[in-house]
Each structure stands twice: as C-alpha cells, then as structure tokens.
C-alpha positions as CSV (number, residue, x, y, z in Angstrom):
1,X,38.7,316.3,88.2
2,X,35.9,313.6,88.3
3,X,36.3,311.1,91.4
4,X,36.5,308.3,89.6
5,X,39.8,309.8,87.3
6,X,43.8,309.1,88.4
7,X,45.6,312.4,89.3
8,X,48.0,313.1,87.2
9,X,51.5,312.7,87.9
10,X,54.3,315.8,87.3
11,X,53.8,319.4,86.3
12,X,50.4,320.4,85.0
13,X,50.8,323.4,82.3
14,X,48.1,326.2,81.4
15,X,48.0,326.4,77.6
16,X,46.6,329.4,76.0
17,X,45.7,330.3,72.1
18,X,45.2,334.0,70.8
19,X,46.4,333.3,67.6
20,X,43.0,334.0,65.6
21,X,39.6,334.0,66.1
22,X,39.4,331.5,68.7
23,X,39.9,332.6,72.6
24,X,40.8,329.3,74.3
25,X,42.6,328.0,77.5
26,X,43.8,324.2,78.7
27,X,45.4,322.1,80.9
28,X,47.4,319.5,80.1
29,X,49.3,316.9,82.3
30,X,50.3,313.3,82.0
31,X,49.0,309.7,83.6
32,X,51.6,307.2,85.7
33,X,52.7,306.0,82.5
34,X,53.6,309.0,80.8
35,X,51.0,309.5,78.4
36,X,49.4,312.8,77.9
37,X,46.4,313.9,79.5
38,X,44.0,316.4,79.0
39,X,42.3,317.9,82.0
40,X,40.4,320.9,80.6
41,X,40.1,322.3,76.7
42,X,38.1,325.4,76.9
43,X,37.4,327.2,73.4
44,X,35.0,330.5,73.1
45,X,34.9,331.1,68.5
46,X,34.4,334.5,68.1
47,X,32.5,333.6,64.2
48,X,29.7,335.6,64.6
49,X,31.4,338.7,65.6
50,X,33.2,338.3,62.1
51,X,30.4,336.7,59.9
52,X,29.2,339.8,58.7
53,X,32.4,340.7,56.8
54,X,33.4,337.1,55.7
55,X,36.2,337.0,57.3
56,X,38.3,337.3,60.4
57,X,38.8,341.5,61.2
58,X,41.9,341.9,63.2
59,X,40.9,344.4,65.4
60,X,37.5,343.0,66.1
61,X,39.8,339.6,67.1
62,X,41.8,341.3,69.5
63,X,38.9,343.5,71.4
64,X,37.3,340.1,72.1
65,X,40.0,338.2,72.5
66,X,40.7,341.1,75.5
67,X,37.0,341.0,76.9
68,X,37.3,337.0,76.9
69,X,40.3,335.9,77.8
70,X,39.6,336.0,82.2
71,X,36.7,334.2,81.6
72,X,38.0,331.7,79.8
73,X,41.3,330.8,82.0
74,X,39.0,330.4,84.7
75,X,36.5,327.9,83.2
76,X,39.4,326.3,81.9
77,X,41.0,326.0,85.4
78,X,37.2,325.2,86.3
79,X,37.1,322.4,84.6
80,X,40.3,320.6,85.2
81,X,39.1,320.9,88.9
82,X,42.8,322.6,89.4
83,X,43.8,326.0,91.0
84,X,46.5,328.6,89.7
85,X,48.3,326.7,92.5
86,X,48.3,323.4,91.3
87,X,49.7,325.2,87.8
88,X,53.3,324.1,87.2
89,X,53.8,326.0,84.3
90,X,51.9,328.9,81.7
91,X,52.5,328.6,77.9
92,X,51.3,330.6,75.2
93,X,50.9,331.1,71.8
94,X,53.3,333.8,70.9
95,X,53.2,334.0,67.3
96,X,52.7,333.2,64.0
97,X,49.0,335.7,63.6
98,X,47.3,338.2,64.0
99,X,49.5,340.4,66.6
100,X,46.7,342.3,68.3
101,X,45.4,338.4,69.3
102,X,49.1,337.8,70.1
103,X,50.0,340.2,72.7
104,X,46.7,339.9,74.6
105,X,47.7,335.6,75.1
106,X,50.7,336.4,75.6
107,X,50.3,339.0,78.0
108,X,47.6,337.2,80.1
109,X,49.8,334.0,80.2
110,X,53.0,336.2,81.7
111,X,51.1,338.2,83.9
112,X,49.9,335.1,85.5
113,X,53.3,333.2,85.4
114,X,55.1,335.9,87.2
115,X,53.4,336.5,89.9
116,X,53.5,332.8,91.0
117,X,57.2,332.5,90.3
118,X,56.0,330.2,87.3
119,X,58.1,329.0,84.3
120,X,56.9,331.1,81.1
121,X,57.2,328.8,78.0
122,X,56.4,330.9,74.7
123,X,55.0,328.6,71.9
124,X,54.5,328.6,67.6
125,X,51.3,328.4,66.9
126,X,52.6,325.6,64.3
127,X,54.6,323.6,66.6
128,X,51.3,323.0,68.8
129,X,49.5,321.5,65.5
130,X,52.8,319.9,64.6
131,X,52.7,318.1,68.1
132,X,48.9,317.2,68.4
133,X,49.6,313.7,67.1
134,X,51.5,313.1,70.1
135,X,49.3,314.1,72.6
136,X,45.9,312.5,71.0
137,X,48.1,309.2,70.0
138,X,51.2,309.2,71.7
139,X,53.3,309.0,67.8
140,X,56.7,308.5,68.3
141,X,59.2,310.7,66.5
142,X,59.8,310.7,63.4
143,X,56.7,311.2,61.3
144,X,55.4,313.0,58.0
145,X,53.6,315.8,58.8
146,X,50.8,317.5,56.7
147,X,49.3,320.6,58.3
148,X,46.3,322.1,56.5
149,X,44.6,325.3,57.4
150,X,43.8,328.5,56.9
151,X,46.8,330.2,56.1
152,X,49.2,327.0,56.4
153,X,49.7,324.6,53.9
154,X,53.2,322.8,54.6
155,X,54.6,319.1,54.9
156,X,56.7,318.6,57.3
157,X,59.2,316.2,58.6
158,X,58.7,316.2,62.2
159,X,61.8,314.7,64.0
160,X,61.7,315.8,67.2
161,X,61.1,318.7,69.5
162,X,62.3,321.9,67.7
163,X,63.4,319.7,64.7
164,X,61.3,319.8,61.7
165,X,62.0,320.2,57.7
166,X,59.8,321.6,55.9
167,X,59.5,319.7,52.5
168,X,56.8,321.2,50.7
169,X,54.4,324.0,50.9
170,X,51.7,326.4,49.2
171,X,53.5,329.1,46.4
172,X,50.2,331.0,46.3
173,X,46.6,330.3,48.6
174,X,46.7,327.6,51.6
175,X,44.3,325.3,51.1
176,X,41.9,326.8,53.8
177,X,42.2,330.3,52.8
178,X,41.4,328.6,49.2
179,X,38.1,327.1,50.9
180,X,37.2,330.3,51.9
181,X,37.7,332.2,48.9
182,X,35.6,329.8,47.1
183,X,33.0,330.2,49.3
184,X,32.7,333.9,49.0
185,X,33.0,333.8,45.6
186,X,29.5,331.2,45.5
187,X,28.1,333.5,47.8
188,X,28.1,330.7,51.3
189,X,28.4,331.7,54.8
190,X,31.3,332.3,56.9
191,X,33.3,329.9,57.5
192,X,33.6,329.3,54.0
193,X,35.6,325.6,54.7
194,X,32.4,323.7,56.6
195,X,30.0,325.7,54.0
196,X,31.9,324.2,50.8
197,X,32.1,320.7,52.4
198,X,28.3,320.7,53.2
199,X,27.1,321.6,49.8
200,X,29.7,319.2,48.2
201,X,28.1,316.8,50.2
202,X,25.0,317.0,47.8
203,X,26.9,317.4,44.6
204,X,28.4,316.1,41.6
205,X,32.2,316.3,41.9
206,X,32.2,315.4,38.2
207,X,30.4,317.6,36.1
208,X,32.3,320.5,36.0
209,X,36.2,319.8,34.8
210,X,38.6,321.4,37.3
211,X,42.8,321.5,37.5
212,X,44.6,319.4,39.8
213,X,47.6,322.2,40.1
214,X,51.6,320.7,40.1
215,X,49.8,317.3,39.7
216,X,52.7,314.4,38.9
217,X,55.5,317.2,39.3
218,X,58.6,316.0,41.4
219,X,58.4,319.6,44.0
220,X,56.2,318.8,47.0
221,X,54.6,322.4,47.0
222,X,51.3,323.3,46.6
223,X,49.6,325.7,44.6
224,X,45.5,326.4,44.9
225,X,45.5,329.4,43.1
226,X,44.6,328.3,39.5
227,X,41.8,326.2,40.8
228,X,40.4,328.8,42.6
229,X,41.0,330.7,39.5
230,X,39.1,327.7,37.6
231,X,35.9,327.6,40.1
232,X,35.5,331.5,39.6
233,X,35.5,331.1,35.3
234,X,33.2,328.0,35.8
235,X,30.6,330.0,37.9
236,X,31.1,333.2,35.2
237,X,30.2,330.6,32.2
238,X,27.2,329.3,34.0
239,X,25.6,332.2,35.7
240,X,23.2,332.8,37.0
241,X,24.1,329.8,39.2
242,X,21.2,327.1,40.6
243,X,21.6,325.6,43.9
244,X,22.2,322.4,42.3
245,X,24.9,324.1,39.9
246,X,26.8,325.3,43.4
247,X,26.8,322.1,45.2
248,X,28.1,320.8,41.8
249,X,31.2,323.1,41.6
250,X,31.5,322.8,45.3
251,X,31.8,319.1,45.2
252,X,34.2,319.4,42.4
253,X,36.5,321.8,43.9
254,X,36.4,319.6,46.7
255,X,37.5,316.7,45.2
256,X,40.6,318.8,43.2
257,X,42.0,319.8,46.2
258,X,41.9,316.8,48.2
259,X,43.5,314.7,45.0
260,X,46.0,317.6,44.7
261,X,46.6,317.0,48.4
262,X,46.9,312.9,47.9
263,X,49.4,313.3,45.2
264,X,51.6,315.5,46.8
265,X,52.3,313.5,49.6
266,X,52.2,310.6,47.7
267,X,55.8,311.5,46.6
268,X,56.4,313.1,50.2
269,X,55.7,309.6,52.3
270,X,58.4,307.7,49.3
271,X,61.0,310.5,50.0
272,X,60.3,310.0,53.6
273,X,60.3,305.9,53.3
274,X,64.0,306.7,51.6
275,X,65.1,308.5,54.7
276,X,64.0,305.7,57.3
277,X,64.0,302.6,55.4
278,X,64.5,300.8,58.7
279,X,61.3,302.4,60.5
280,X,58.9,299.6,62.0
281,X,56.1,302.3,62.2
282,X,55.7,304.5,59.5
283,X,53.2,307.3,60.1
284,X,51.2,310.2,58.3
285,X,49.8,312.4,60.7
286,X,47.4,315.3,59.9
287,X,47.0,318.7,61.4
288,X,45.2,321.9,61.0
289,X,41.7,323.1,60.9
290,X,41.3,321.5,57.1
291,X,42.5,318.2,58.4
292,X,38.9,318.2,59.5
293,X,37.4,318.4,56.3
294,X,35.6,314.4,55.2
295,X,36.6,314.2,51.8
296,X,40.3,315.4,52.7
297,X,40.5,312.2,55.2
298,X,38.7,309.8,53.0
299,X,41.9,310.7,50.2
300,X,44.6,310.4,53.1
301,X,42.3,306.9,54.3
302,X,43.0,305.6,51.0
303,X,46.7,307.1,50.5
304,X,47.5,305.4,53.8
305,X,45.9,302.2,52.9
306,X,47.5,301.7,49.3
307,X,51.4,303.1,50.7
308,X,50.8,300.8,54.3
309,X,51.9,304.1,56.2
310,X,50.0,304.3,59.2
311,X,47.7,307.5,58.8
312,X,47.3,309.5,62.6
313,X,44.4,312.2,62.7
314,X,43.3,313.9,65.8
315,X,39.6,314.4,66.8
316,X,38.2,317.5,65.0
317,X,38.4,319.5,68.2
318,X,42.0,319.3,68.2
319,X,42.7,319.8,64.6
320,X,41.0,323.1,64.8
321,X,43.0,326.2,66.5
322,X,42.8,325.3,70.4
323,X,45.0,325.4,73.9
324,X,45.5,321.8,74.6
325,X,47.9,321.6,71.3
326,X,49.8,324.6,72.9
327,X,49.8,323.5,76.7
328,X,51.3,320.2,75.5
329,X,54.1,321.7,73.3
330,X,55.0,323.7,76.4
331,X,54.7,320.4,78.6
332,X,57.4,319.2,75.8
333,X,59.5,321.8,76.2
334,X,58.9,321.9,80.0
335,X,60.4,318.6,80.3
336,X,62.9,319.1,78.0
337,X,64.2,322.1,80.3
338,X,63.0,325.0,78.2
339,X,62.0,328.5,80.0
340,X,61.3,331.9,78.5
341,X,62.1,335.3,79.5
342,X,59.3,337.3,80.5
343,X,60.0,339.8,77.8
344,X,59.8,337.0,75.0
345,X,58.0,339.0,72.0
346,X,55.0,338.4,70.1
347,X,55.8,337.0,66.4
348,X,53.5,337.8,63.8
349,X,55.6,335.4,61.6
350,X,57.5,332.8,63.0
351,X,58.7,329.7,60.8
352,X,58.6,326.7,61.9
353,X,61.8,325.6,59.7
354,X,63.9,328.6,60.2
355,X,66.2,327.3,57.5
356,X,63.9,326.9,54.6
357,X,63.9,329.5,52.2
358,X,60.4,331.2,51.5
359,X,59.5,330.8,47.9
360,X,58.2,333.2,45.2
361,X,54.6,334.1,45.4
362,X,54.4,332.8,48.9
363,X,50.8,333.6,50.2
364,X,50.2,336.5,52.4
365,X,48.8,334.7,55.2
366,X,51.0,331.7,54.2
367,X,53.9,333.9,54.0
368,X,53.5,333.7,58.2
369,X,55.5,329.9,58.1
C-alpha cells in the first residue's frame, strides 16, 4: 500500500476470476467509513492465444488459465502491499463458464483458503457484475440492472444480496456474442465488440436500413438474432464489400442495437418506477463487458436524462470480466455471514434468478443465466 493511503479497516478478501479468457486476481477491502476499496486488480487477457480462431477455445482457456494463475495471485497480493496473512477471506468465481477455467479458480482459491484456516466464499460470475455498481459508486439497493456481455443479456432488478429478478433477457444471441458474430461475418479481428465499435466510429449508421428487433412490444426480452441476420443479407447484396461500405454497416448495426437496448429498458425503468414510487434515488446501473461499448452509453446518457433516473456505469476496467467485482461480492457475503464448503462445485450454468423460467430459443452461451 502507498504511504500516503489509510489502511483499510476489517477483513480484506482475495477475489479471483476463471470464468473466461481473462486470468485475474484482487483485493478488496473497505475505508473507516465503510466504503469499498480496491487495493490490487490484477488482469492477464489471454486474446492472443485465441485470436487465431476468432474466438475463445475452451481448452486453450483452461491450459493458460493453469500456467497463470500463481503468477497472478502473487502480483495481485504484490500490489496491494498485503501478504496471504493479512488475507481474511478467498472467493472465487465458481460458475457460470467455461468449466475447464472454472475448476482451475476455484481450485487455486480453496487450496489457498484451507491451509490458512480461511473462510471459502464461492461466487456467480453474474452476481460480481451485478454488484460492481456498488463497489465503484456505493448504489444503494434497489436498482435496475442491465448486464450486457458476451453471452449475457438480462435486466435485472437487483434488491439486495442474493435477491434479484430477472425481468427481461435475450431469446436468441446476447448482445456481445451478436458483436462478435458481426464481426466475423465482416471479416474484423478478434474481439469482434471493440473492432465493430472502431469502424462504426467512421461510418454512416444511416445508409443501410437495419431492424430494431421486439421494438415497442410490452416483453422486456431481447432478441439480436434477426439483425445479425439483417447485417449478413446487407453485406451479401453489396459484395464485394469497400472499407467504407463496412464501417457503414458497422455503424449501423451499432446504432440498432443500442436503440433496441434504450427501448427495452425504457419500459423496464417505468415498470420499475411502478414498484418504488416512493424511491428518492432512482438508478440505472450498467454491467458487462458491452457496457463499455460508446455508442451503448451515449443511448443509456440520453435514456437517463429524458426518464431523470440516475444512470451508474463503472470504469471500463470493471465492466469487463475481472476479480475486484468477485472479491467484493464475497466481501458482501463475508459480512453478511456467508461461508462455503470446501467441496462447493464448479457451475457451468448457474442463474442468477433461480426462479425464472428459461425461455424458448434461449442462447447457447446465454442459456448459462
């Protein structure tokens, strides 16, 4: 810790995240007056090792999640200035993803828990995300959640620790893996998400005519599948493509999605003002590696603006997968009294709303919440 920085006061807890293609261990505590803190956020991509095939492999995750994840507990506990000592706690992701990521996090975070007589806390992957706007802005519970990435698009009510409704979410692609599709379909580097936005960036969102799917319908779902859909018969009709012609249809697709997005929750934040007609505070918070994405926040900006719901969106860093998210859900749930057993399992899926029903034509990767 730097001299000139308060210790922090209570249990500090190691975080680590598996989950995907990202190897990454944190520590999290909290200031005298409660508020979270972050001490360390270490995160080690594994993108090239996967750039070559345009996507994440599994078993190329897990092999480097395995060679990494030493390394990166100790530059974690490096940076916080910290020893395993000083460690009041070890939580890990433990599901939803890829379970070869999964049971190497997992396994690293118990087999440094035991030892040390440590409290194991076992985390959802969606619960850190879901929590993020309290650690980066201290949001009070209850607020409207939207967590967008790549194989998660939901809207959730987010009531308090362990309590969350989900109210909407995608019947086909999430929104990131519909980024990335896109992009491998215009032939753009992995990630596809950043490569889309970039090109968009230089484009007309308004020459080529694309869907805004389940627009003014009363169902908060999603759907991106018919726009992608759309983008690929666009590019067929115009081949052989120009750059100019990409950025075009890049900027376009960009700009369906993030209006899908806004009208969505457009209907989600008056369902929610229905259920808390009395809250001084209203708040929007966003989540997820898409939540990253410019033209996504500039539509949520202006949503927030013209509804006067106070819109919460963590620094890039944490809106992306990462361990700070999971060591503060398992400071949460440290505090609340929470332990896990040693023998907790992995879980490849692992809703975050255990009641809601999956629907029809649920995504495969989405088909994980």
């Amino acid at each position: 810790m730097t001299p000139e920085a308060p210790s922090p006061t209570g249990p500090l807890v190691l975080g680590i995240e598996t989950s995907c293609d990202e190897t990454a261990a944190a520590v999290v505590g909290r200031d005298a007056d409660g508020g979270a803190r972050i001490l360390s956020n270490v995160v080690l991509s594994q993108i090239d090792e996967h750039a070559a095939f345009g996507g994440v492999v599994p078993e190329i995750a897990a092999r480097a999640h395995a060679e990494a994840i030493g390394g990166i507990v100790r530059a974690a506990l490096d940076e916080a200035g910290v020893s395993l000592r000083e460690i009041g706690a070890v939580a890990a992701t433990v599901g939803p993803g890829l379970v070869g990521g999964l049971i190497v996090g997992a396994t690293a975070a118990k087999a440094i828990a035991r030892p040390l007589g440590l409290p194991f806390i076992a985390v959802n992957h969606l619960e850190g995300h879901a929590l993020t706007p309290r650690l980066t802005d201290g949001l009070a519970y209850p607020y409207l959640l939207l967590l967008v990435s790549g194989g998660h698009t939901q809207i959730l009510l987010v009531e308090g620790l362990g309590a969350y409704e989900r109210w909407g979410t995608t019947i086909d692609d999430a929104l990131g893996e519909a980024f990335d599709k896109t992009a491998k379909l215009l032939e753009l580097p992995h990630p596809g998400g950043p490569s889309v936005e970039r090109l968009a960036d230089g484009g007309d969102p308004h020459r080529f005519p694309l869907p805004r799917p389940l627009r003014g319908e009363k169902r908060l779902d999603f759907s991106f599948s018919g726009l992608k859909t759309a983008v690929r018969q666009t590019a067929e009709a115009n081949a052989p493509l120009e750059p100019q012609d990409v950025a075009d249809l890049c900027a376009a697709f960009q700009r369906a999605a993030s209006e899908s997005v806004a009208d969505r929750l457009a209907l989600a934040l008056a369902r929610f003002r229905d259920r808390f007609p009395d809250l001084a505070d209203p708040a929007l918070a966003v989540a997820g590696g898409v939540a990253a994405n410019g033209e996504i926040r500039r539509a949520l900006a202006a949503l927030s603006e013209r509804t006067g719901v106070r819109l919460v969106s963590p620094p890039h860093a944490l809106c992306t997968d990462n361990a700070a998210m999971i060591a503060y859900a398992g400071l949460e749930r440290l505090e609340a009294g929470e332990r896990d057993a040693s023998s907790a399992p992995v879980r490849p899926r692992w809703p975050l709303d255990a009641t809601a029903a999956p629907l029809i034509g649920f995504g495969k990767r989405g088909a994980k919440a």
